[in-house]
C-alpha positions as a Markdown table, in Angstrom:
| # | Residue | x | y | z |
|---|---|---|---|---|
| 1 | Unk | 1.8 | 0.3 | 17.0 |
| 2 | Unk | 5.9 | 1.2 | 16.8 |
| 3 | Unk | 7.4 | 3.1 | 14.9 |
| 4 | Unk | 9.3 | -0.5 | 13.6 |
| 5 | Unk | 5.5 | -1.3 | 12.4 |
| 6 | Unk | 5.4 | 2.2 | 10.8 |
| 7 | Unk | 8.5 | 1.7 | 8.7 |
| 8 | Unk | 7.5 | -1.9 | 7.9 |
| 9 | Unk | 3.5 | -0.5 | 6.4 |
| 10 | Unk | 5.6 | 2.3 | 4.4 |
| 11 | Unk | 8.3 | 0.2 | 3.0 |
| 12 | Unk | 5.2 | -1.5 | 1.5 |
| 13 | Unk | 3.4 | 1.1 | 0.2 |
| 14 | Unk | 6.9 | 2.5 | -1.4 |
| 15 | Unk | 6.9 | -1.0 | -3.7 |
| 16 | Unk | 3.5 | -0.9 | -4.4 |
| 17 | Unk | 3.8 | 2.8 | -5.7 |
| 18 | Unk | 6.7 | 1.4 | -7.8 |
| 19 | Unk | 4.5 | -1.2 | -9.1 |
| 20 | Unk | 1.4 | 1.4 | -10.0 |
| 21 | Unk | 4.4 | 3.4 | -11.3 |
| 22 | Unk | 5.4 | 0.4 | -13.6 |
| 23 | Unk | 2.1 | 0.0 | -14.7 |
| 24 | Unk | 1.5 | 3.4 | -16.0 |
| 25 | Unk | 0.0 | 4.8 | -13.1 |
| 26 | Unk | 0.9 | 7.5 | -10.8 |
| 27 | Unk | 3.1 | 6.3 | -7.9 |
| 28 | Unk | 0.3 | 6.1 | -4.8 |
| 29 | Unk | -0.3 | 3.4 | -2.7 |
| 30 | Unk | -2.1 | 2.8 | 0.7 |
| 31 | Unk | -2.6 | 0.5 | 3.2 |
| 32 | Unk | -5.2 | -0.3 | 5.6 |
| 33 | Unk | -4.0 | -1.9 | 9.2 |
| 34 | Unk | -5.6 | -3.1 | 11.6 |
| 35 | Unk | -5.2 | -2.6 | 16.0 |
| 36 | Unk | -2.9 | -5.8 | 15.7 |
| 37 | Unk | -0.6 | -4.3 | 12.6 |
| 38 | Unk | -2.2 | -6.6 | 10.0 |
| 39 | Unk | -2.9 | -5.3 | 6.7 |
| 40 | Unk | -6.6 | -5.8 | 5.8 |
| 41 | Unk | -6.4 | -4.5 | 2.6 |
| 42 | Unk | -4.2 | -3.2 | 0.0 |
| 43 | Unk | -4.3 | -0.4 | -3.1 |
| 44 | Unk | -2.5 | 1.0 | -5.3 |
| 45 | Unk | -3.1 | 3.9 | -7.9 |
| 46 | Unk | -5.3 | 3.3 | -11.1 |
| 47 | Unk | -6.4 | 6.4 | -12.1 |
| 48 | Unk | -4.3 | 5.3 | -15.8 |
| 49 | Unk | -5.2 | 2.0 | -15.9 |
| 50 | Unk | -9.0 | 2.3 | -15.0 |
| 51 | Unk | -9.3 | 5.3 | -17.0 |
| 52 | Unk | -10.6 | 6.8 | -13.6 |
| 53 | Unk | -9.0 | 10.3 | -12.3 |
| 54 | Unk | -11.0 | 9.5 | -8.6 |
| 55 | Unk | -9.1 | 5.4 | -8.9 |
| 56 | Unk | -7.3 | 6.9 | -5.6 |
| 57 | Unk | -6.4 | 4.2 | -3.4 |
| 58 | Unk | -7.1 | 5.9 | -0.3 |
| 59 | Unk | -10.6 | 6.1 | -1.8 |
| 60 | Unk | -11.0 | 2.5 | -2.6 |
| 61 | Unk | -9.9 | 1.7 | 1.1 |
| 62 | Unk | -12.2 | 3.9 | 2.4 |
| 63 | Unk | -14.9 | 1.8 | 0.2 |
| 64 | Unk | -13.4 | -1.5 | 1.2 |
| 65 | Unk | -13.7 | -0.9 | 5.2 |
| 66 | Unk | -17.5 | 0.2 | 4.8 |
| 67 | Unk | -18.0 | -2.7 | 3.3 |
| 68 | Unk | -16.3 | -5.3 | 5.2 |
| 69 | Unk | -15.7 | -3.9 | 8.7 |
| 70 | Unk | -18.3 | -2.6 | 11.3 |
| 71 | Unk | -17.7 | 1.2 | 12.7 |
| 72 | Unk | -15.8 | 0.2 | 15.8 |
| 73 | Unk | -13.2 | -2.0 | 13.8 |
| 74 | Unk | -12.6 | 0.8 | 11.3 |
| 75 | Unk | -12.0 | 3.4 | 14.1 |
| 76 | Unk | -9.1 | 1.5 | 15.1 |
| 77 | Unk | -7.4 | 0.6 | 12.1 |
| 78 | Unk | -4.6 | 3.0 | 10.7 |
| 79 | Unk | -4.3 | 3.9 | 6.8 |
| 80 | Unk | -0.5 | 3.7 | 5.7 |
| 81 | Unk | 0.3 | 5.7 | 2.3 |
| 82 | Unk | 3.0 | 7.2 | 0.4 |
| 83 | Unk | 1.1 | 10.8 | -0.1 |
| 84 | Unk | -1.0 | 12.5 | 1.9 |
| 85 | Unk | -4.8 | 12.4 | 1.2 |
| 86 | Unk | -6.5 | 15.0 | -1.7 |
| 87 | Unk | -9.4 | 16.5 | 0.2 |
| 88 | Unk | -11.5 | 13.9 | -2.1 |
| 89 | Unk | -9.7 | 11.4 | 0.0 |
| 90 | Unk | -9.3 | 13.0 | 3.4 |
| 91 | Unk | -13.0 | 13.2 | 2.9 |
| 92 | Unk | -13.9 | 9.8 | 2.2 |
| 93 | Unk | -11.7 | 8.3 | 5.5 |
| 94 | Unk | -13.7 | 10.7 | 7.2 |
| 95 | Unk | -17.0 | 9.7 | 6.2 |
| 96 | Unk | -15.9 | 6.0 | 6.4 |
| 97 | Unk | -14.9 | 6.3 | 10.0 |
| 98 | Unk | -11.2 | 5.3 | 9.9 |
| 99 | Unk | -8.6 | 6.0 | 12.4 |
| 100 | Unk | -5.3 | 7.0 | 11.8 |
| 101 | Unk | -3.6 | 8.3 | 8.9 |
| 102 | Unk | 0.2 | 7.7 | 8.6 |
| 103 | Unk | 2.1 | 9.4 | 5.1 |
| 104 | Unk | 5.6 | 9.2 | 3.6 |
| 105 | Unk | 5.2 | 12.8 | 1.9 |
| 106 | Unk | 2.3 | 15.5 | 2.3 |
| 107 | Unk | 0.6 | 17.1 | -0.4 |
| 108 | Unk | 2.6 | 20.3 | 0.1 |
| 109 | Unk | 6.2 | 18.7 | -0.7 |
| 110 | Unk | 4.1 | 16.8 | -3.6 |
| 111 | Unk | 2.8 | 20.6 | -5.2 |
| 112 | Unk | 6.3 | 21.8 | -4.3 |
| 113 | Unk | 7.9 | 18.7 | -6.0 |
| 114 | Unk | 5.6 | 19.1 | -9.3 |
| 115 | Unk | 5.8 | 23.7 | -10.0 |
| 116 | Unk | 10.1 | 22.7 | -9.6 |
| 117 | Unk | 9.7 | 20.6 | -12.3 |
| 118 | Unk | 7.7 | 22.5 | -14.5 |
| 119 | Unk | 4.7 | 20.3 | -14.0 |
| 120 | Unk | 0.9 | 21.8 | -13.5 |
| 121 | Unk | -0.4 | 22.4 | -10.3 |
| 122 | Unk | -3.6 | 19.8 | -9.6 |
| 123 | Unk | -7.0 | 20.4 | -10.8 |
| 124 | Unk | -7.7 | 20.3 | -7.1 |
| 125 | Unk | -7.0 | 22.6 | -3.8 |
| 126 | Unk | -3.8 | 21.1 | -2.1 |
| 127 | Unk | -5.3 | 21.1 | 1.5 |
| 128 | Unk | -3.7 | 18.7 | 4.7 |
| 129 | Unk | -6.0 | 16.4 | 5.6 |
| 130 | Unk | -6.7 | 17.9 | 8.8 |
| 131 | Unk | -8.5 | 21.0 | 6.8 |
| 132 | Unk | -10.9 | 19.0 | 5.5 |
| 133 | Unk | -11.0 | 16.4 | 8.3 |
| 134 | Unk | -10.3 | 17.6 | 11.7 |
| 135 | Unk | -11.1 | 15.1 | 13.9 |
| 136 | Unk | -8.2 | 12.5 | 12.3 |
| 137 | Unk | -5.3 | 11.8 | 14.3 |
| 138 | Unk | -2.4 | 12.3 | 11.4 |
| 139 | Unk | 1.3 | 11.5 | 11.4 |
| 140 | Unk | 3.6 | 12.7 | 8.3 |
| 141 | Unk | 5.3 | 13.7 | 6.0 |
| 142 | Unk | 7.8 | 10.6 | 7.4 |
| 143 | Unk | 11.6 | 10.8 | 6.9 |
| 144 | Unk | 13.6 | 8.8 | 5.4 |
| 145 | Unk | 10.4 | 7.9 | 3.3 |
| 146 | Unk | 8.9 | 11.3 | 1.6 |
| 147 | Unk | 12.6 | 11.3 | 0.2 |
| 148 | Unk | 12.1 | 8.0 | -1.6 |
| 149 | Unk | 8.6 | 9.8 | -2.9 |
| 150 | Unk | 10.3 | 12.6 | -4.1 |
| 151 | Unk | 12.7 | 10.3 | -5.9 |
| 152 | Unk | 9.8 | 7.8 | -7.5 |
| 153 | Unk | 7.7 | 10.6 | -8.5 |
| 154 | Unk | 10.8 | 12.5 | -10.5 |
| 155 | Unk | 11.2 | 9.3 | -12.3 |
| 156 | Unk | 7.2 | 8.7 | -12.5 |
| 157 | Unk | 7.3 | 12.0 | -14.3 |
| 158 | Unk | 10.6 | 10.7 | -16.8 |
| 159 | Unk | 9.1 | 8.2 | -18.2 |
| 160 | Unk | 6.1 | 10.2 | -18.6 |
| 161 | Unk | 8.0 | 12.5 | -20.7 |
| 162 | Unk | 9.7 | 9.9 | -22.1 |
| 163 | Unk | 6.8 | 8.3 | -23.6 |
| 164 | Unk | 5.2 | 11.5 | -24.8 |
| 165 | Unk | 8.8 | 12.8 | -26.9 |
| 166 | Unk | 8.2 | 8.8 | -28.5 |
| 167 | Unk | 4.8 | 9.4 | -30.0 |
């Protein structure tokens, strides 16, 4: 795939962040592609929404491609998503067999992001994907696209304390 088709899968899982983010959801989304660029499935976060802290998209891809696509088809597709994978995740494209991993912003710039606002560090290690799954060919954090990130997950974290100084 280009680098074209790269910005094109990204773009997309930047709005459907923003629409997670909407919803009251944390601003992730992913994308499963195929050899030919086609998106095969979609996610978004729902970790809110489902009352579910593991509602990861990267997970429910990872679920999705074991059940609809034989070994040799997920090998080849490429997961596009707007953070790197939590070692949960990383963990769970592993397992499933899929190929590539493409990310707007890595789970260092994310911790980084979060301990400058004030906000407390995850409940989990911040690892790259590549610590808990070597064998995965990764590509990120992606310019101009872990800026946009940084900028939904700042306003994410406004409304969040908007709504709280409301109740």
């Amino acid at each position: 795939m280009t680098a074209n088709c790269d910005a094109v899968h990204l773009r997309h899982c930047i709005t459907l962040a923003a629409l997670a983010m909407e919803a009251g959801d944390g601003p992730f989304a992913s994308v499963l592609v195929d050899a030919d660029g086609d998106i095969l499935a979609e996610e978004r976060n729902l970790e809110h929404t489902n009352h579910d802290p593991t509602a990861h998209p990267e997970l429910a891809l990872a679920r999705w491609a074991v059940d609809h696509l034989p070994l040799a088809e997920r090998a080849a597709t490429t997961v596009y998503t707007t953070g790197e994978h939590c070692p949960m995740c990383a963990a769970a494209h592993a397992w499933a067999g899929l190929g590539k991993v493409v990310y707007a912003a890595s789970a260092a710039q994310l911790a980084g992001w979060r301990a400058g606002w004030g906000v407390p560090a995850s409940a989990v290690s911040t690892l790259a994907i590549t610590d808990v799954a070597p064998g995965i060919e990764v590509i990120g954090p992606v310019s101009p696209y872990d800026e946009e990130m940084h900028a939904l997950h700042e306003q994410a974290l406004q409304r969040r304390t908007a709504g709280a100084s409301q109740l």
